[in-house]
C-alpha positions, 0 to 999 in steps of 0.5 A: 378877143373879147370882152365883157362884165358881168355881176358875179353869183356871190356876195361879198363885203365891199370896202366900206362894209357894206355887202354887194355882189361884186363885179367882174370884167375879164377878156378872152381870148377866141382861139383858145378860150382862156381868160387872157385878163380879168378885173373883180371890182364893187358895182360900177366897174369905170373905163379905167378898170376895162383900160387896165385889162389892155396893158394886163393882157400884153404884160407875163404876171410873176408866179405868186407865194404860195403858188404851186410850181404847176402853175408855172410857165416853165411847167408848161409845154411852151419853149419856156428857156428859148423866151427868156432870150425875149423878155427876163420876166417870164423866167417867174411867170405864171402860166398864161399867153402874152397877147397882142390882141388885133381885134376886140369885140365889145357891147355897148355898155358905156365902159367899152364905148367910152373915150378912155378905153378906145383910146386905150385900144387905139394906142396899142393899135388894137381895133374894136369891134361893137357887137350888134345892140341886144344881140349876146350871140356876137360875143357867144364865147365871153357870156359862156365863160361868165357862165362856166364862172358862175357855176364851177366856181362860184358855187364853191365859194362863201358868199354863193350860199348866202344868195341861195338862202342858206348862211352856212358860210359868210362872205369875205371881203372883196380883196380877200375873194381875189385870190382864190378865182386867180389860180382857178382860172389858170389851172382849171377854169372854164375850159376844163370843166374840172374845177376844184376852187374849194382846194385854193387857200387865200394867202394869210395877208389878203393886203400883201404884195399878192393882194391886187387881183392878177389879172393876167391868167392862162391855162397850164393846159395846152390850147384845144384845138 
C-alpha cells in the first residue's frame, strides 16, 4: 500500500472563508489500485489525519442516504452473506476492501515521518517503507492516481474553472465538495478511466450525518488482474 498527499486542482472555500485549494491524503492499495482510504482537508494536512486513514483503511464504511444500491457491497461479486458471519456492519456497507496492510510505502514528508503516525503503523503491526529522497518512481502507483483525480475528476467540478481563469461556477465549500469525490472514487474512479463526477448530487446538509468525508472507498468493479 501507499500513501501520499497532494494539493488538489480546484479551489474551494475553507472554514474561515477564506479561498484555497484544498488538500488530499489518501492510501492505495498496489494489488488492486483502489483508494482503500483517503482524507481532503485545508492546507496543512497533520499526522493525526494521515493516523486516521490506518484505522478508516481496516473499518467497512456504511452506505450513505442517497447512495445508489450499485455502490453496495452486496452489489458486488464478493460473497457478501457468507462475510455477515464475519462482522454485521458489512450487512450496509458500501463497496470497498477491508484491508490489513503489511507494508506501507511513504516519503519523507514530516506527516509520514512523524512519531504519531509510525506509532499509529507499529500498533496494528503495519511496516513502513520510506521511498528513496527525490525519488517519485518508488510510489509510481500513489502520484499516478493523484493524477487521474486531477483530471477525470476535478475537471468536473466547481472550483477547477476558477484556476483555469474562467469563473463560470463558484467554489464550494470545503465540507460540501467531500461529497461528490466519494462516490466517484467508488463506482468509477481512476481505475476505470469513465468517470462521470458531474452526475453525483451533494446531499442537501453538507453538516448531516454524511457530512465527514468517508474515507473508506472501493470500487464496484471487481480488481484487475
Amino acid at each position: 500500500m501507499q500513501i501520499d498527499t497532494t494539493p488538489l486542482d480546484v479551489l474551494v472555500i475553507l472554514e474561515d472563508g477564506v479561498s484555497g485549494r484544498p488538500e488530499l491524503t489518501i492510501a492505495v492499495d498496489v494489488a488492486t489500485r483502489t483508494i482503500c482510504a483517503a482524507v481532503l482537508r485545508p492546507a496543512g494536512t497533520k499526522a493525526v489525519d494521515a493516523s486516521l486513514l490506518l484505522v478508516e483503511i481496516l473499518a467497512p464504511e456504511p452506505l450513505r442516504p442517497g447512495w445508489p444500491e450499485a455502490l453496495a457491497l452486496s452489489a458486488t461479486l464478493i460473497p457478501h452473506a457468507r462475510l455477515l458471519d464475519i462482522d454485521a456492519r458489512l450487512e450496509q456497507a458500501a463497496a470497498k476492501p477491508v484491508i490489513v496492510p503489511e507494508t506501507i510505502g511513504i516519503d519523507h514528508g514530516k506527516v509520514f515521518v512523524s512519531d504519531v503516525f509510525i506509532a499509529a503503523c507499529r500498533s496494528l503491526g503495519v511496516s513502513v517503507q520510506p521511498s528513496r529522497p527525490a525519488t517519485p518512481t518508488d510510489k509510481a502507483i500513489v502520484e499516478r492516481t493523484f493524477s487521474s483525480i486531477n483530471t477525470l475528476f476535478c475537471q468536473h467540478v466547481s472550483g477547477y474553472g476558477v484556476l483555469q481563469g474562467s469563473t463560470d461556477r463558484p467554489p464550494h465549500t470545503i465540507r460540501h465538495r467531500e461529497y461528490p469525490h466519494d462516490p466517484w472514487r467508488r463506482h468509477d474512479g481512476p481505475q476505470t478511466h469513465r468517470a462521470q463526477p458531474a452526475a453525483w448530487k451533494a446531499p442537501p446538509e453538507p453538516f448531516g450525518p454524511g457530512g465527514a468525508l468517508g474515507c473508506v472507498q472501493g470500487s464496484s468493479r471487481s480488481p484487475r488482474t
